[in-house]
Backbone as JSON, one array per atom type, in Angstrom:
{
  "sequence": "XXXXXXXXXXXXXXXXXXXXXXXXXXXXXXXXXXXXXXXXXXXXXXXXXXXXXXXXXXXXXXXXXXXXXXXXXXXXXXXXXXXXXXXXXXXXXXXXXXXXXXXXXXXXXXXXXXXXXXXXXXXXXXXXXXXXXXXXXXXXXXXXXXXXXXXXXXXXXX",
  "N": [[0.85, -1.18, 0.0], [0.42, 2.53, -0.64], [1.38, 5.75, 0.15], [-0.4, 7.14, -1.03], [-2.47, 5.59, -1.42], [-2.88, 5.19, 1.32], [-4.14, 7.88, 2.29], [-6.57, 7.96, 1.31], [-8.16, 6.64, 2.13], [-11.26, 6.08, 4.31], [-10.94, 5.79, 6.74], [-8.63, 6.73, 7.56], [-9.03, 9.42, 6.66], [-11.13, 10.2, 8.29], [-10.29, 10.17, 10.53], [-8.52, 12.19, 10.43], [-9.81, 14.65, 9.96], [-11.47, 14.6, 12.12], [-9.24, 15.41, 14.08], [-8.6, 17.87, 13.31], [-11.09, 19.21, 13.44], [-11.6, 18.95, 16.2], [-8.93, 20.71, 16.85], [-9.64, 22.96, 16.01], [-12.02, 23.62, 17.77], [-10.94, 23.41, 20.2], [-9.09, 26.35, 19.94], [-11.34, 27.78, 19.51], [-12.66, 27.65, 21.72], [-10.67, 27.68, 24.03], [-10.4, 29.73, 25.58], [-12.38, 29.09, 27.56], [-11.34, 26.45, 28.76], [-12.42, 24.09, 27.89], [-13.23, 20.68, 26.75], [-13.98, 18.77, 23.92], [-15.46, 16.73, 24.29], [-16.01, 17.21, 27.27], [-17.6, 19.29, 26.92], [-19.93, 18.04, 25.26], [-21.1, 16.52, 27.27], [-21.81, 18.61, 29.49], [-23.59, 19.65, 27.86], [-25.93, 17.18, 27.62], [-26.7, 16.78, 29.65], [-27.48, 18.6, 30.65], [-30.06, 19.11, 28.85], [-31.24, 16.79, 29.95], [-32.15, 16.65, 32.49], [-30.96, 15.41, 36.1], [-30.2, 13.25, 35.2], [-28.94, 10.01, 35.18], [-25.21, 8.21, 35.2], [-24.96, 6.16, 33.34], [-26.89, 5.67, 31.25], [-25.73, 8.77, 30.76], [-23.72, 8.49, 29.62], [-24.89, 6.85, 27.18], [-26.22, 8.45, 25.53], [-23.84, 10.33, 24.81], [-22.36, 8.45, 23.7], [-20.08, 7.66, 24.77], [-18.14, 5.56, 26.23], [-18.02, 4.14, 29.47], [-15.6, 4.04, 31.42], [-13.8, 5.96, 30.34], [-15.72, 7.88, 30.46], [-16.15, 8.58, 33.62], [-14.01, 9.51, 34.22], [-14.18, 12.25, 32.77], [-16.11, 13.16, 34.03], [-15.54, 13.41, 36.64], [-13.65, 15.03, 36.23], [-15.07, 17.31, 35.36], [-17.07, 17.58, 37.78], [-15.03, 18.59, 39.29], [-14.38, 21.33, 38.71], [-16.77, 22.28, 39.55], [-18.57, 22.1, 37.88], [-20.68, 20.37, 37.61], [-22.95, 18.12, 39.69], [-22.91, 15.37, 41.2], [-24.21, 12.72, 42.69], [-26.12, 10.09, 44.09], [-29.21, 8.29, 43.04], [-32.46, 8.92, 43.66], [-33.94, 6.8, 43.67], [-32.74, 4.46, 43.11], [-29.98, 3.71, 44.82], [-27.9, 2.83, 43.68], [-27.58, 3.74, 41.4], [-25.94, 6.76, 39.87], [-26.05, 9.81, 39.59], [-26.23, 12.66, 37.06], [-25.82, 16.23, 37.98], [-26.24, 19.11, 35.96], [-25.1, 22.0, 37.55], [-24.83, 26.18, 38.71], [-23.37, 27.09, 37.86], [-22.14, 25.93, 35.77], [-24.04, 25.62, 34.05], [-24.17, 28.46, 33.47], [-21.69, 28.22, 32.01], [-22.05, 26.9, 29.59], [-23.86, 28.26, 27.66], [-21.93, 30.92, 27.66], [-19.76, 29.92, 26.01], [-21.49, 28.71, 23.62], [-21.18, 30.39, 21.78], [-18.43, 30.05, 20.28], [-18.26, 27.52, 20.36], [-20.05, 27.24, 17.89], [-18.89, 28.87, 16.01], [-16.37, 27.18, 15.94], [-17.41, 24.2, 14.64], [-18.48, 25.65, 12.33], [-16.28, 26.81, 11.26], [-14.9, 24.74, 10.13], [-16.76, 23.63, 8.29], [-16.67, 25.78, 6.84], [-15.31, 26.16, 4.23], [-16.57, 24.53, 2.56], [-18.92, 24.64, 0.03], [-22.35, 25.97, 0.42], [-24.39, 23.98, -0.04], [-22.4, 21.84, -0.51], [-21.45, 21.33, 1.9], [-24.42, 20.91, 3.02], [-24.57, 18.51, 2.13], [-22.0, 16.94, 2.44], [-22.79, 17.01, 5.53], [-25.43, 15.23, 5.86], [-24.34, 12.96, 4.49], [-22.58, 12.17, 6.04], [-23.47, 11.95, 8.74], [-25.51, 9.9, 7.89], [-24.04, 7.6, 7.63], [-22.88, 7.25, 10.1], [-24.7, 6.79, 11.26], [-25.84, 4.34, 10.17], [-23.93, 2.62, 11.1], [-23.56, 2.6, 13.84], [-23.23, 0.48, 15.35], [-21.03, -0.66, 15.52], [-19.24, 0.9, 17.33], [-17.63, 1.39, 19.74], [-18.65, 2.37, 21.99], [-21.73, 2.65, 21.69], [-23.91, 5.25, 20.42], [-26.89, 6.16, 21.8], [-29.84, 6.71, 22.36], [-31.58, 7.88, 24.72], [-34.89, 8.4, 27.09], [-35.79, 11.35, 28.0], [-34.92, 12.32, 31.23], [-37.0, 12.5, 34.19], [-36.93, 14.79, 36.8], [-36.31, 13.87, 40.15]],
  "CA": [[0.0, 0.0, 0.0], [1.37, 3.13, -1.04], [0.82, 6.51, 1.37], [-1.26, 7.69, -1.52], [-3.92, 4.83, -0.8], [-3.55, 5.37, 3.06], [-4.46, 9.18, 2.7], [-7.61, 8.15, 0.18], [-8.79, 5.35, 2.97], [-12.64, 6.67, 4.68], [-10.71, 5.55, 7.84], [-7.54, 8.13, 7.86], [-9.62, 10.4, 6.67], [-12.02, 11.07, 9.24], [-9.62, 10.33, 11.56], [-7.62, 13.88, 10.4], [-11.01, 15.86, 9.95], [-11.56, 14.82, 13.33], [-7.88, 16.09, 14.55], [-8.5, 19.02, 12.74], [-12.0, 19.81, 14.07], [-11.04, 19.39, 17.71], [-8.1, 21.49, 17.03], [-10.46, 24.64, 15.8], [-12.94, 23.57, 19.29], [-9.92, 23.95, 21.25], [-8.74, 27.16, 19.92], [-11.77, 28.45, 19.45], [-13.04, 27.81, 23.04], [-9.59, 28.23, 24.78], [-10.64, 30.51, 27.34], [-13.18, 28.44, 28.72], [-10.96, 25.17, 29.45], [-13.26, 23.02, 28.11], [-12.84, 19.63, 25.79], [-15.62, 18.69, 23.08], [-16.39, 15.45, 25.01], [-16.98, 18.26, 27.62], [-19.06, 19.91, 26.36], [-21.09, 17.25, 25.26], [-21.46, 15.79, 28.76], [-22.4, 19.45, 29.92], [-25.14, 19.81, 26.9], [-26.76, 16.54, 27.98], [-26.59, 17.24, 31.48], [-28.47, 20.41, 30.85], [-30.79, 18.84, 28.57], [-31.82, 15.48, 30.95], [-32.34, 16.81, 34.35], [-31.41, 14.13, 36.42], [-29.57, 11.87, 34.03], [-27.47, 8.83, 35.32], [-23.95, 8.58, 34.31], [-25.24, 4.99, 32.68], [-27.62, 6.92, 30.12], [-25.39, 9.89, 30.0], [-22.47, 7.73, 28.39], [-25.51, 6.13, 26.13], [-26.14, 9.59, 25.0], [-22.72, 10.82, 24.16], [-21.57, 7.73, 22.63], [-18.77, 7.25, 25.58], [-17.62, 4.03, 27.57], [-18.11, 4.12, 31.31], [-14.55, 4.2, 31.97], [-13.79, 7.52, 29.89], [-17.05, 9.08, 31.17], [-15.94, 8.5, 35.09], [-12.95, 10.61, 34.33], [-14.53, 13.27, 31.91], [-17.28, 13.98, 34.96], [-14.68, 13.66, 37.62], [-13.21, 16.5, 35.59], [-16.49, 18.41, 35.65], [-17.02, 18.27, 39.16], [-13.37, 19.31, 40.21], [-14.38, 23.06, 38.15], [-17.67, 22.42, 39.91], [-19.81, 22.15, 36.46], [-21.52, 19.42, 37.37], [-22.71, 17.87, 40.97], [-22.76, 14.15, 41.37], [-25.09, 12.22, 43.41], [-27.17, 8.99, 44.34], [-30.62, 8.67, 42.51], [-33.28, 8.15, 45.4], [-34.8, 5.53, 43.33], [-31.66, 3.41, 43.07], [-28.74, 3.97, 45.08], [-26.25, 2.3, 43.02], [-26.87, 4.28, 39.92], [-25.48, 7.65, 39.91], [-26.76, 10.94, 38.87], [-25.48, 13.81, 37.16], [-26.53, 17.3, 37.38], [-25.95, 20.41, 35.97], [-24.81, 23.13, 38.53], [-25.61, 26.81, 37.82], [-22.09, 27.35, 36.63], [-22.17, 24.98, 34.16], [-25.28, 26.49, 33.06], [-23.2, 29.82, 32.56], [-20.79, 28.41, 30.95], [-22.74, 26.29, 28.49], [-24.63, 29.61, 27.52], [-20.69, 31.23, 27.29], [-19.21, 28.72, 25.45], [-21.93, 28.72, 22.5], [-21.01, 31.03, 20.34], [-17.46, 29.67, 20.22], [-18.49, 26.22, 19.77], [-20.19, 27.67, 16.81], [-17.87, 29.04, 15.64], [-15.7, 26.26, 15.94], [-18.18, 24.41, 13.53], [-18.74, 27.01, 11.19], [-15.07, 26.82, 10.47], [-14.41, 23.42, 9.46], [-17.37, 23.7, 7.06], [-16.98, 27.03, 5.71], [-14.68, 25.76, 3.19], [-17.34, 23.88, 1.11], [-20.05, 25.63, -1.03], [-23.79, 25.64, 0.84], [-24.75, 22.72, -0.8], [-21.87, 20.8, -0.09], [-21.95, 21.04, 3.7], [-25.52, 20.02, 3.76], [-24.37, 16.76, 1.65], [-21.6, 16.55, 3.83], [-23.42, 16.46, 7.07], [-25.91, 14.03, 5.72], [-23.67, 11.74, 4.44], [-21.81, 11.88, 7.33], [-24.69, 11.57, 9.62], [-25.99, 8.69, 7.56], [-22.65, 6.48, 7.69], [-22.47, 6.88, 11.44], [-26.31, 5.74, 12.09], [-25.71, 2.72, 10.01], [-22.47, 1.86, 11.2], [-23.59, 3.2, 15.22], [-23.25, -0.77, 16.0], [-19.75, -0.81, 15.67], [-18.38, 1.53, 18.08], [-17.03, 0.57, 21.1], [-19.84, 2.93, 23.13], [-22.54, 3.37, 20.56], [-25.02, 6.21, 21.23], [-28.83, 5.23, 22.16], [-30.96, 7.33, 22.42], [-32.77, 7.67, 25.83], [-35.78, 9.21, 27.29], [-36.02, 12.32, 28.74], [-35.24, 11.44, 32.39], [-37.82, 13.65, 34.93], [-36.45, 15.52, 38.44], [-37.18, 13.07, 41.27]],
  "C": [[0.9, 1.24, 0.0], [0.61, 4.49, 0.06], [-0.11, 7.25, 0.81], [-2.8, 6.96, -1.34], [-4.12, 4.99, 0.16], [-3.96, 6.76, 3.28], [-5.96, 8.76, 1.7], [-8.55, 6.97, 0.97], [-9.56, 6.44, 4.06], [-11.4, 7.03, 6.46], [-10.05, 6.55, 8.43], [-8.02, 9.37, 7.48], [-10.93, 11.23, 7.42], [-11.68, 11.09, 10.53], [-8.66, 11.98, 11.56], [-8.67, 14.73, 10.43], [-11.09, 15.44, 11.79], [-10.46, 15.66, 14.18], [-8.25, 17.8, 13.97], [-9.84, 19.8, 13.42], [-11.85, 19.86, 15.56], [-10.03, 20.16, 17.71], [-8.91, 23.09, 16.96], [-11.26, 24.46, 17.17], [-11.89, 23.98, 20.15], [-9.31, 25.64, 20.89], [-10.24, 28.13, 20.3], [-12.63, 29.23, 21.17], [-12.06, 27.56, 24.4], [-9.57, 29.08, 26.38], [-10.96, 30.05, 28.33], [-12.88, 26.99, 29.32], [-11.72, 24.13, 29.42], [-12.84, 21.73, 26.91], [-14.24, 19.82, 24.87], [-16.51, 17.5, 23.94], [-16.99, 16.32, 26.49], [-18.09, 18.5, 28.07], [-20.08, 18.94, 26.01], [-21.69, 16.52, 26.42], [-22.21, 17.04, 29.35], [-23.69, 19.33, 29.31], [-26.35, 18.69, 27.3], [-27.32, 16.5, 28.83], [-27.61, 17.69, 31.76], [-29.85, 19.96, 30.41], [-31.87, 17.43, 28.77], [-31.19, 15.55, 32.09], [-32.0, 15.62, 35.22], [-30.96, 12.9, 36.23], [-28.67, 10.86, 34.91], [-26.61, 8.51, 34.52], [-24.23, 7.45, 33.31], [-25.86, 5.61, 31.01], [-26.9, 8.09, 29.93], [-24.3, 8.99, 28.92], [-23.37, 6.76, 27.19], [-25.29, 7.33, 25.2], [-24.98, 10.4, 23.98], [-21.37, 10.15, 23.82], [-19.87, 7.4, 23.19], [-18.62, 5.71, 26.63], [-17.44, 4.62, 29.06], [-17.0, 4.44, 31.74], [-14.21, 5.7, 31.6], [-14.8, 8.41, 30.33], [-16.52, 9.52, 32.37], [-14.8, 9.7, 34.78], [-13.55, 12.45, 33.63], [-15.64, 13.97, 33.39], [-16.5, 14.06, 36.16], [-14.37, 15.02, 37.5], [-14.3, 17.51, 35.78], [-16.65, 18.85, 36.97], [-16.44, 18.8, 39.77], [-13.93, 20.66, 39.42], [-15.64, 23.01, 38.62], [-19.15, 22.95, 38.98], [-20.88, 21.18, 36.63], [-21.75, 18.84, 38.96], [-23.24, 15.78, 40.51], [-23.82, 13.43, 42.49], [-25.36, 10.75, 43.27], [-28.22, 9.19, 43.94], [-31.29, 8.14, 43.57], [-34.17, 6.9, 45.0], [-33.99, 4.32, 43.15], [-30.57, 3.64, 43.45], [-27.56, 3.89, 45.02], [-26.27, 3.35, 41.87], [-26.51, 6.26, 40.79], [-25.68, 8.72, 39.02], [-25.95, 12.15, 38.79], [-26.11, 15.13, 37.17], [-25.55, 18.49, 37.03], [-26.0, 21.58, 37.38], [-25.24, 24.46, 37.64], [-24.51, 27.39, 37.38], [-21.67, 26.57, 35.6], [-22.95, 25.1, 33.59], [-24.59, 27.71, 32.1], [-22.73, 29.61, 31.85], [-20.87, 27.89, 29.4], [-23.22, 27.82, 27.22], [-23.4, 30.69, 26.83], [-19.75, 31.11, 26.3], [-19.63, 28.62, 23.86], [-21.74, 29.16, 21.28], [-19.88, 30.78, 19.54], [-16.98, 28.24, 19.79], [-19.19, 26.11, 18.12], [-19.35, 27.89, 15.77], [-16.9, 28.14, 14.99], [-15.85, 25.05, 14.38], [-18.0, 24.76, 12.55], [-16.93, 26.72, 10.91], [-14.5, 25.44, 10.0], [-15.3, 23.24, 8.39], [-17.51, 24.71, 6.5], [-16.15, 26.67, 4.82], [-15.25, 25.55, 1.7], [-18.57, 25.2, 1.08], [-21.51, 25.29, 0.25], [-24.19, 24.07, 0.94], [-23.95, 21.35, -0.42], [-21.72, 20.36, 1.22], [-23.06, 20.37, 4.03], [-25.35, 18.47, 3.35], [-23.44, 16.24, 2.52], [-22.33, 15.88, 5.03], [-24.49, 15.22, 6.89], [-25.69, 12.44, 5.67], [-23.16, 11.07, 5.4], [-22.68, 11.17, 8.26], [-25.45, 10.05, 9.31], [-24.79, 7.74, 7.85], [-22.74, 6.06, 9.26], [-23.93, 6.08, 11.96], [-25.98, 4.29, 11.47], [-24.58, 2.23, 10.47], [-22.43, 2.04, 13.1], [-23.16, 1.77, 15.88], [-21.78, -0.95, 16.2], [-18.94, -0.07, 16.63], [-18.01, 0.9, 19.31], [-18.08, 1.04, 22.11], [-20.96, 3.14, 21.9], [-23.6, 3.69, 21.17], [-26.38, 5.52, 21.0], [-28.94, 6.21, 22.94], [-31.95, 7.08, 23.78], [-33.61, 8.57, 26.12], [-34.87, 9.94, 28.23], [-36.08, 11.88, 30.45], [-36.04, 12.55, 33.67], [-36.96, 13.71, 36.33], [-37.07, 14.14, 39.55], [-37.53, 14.0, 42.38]]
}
């Protein structure tokens, strides 16, 4: 195999768009000391009141072991508070704090941003084929990951 086939392989290539898009998230949101996995643990947080870390790592497509550290991390900057659910005292609940609210809210326009610059390159048109394509590959292929995301309900305040 020559290094012209290993740069033209799906594999190395969304492995460098990825390198490359976490590199613009990190610059772009620099200030606020945050990762993308993060942020996505905050966003869910925010958006399932309540959530256990079990269902949050369904959600954002992470393994239990990498989660434990990523929310460890959260709670040490006090983004996130940790708990016992009163309906099961083994599982473990995360919540949003109201500085991790702020900073979610902070954060947005930068994560945007962030975004917005890895697809401003292509034409209109091609971004939305992009993201489709993209989006389609990963739903059919969601079985393969090592954490693959699922989709859970909305979990209510106890």
């Amino acid at each position: 195999m020559s290094m012209e086939d290993l740069y033209a392989k799906p594999g190395h290539l969304i492995r460098r768009a990825h390198q490359i898009v976490v590199g613009m998230f990190m610059e772009e949101c620099a200030a606020f000391d945050l990762t993308p996995v993060q942020y996505a643990c905050l966003v869910a947080a925010r958006e399932n009141p309540g959530l256990d870390a079990t269902r949050l790592s369904h959600l954002v497509a992470l393994d239990r072991a990498t989660l434990g550290k990523v929310l460890d991390r959260l709670a040490d900057k006090r983004l996130i508070r940790r708990g016992s659910s009163t309906r099961d005292r083994r599982q473990k609940t995360v919540e949003l704090t109201h500085a991790g609210a702020r900073l979610i809210a902070e954060v947005e326009p930068a994560v945007s941003r962030a975004q917005d610059r890895f697809l401003s390159r292509l034409p209109l048109g091609e971004r939305r084929a992009f993201m489709s394509t993209l989006s389609r590959l990963v739903e059919l292929n969601n079985e393969y990951s090592r954490a693959p995301l699922r989709l859970v309900a909305n979990v209510e305040q106890e």
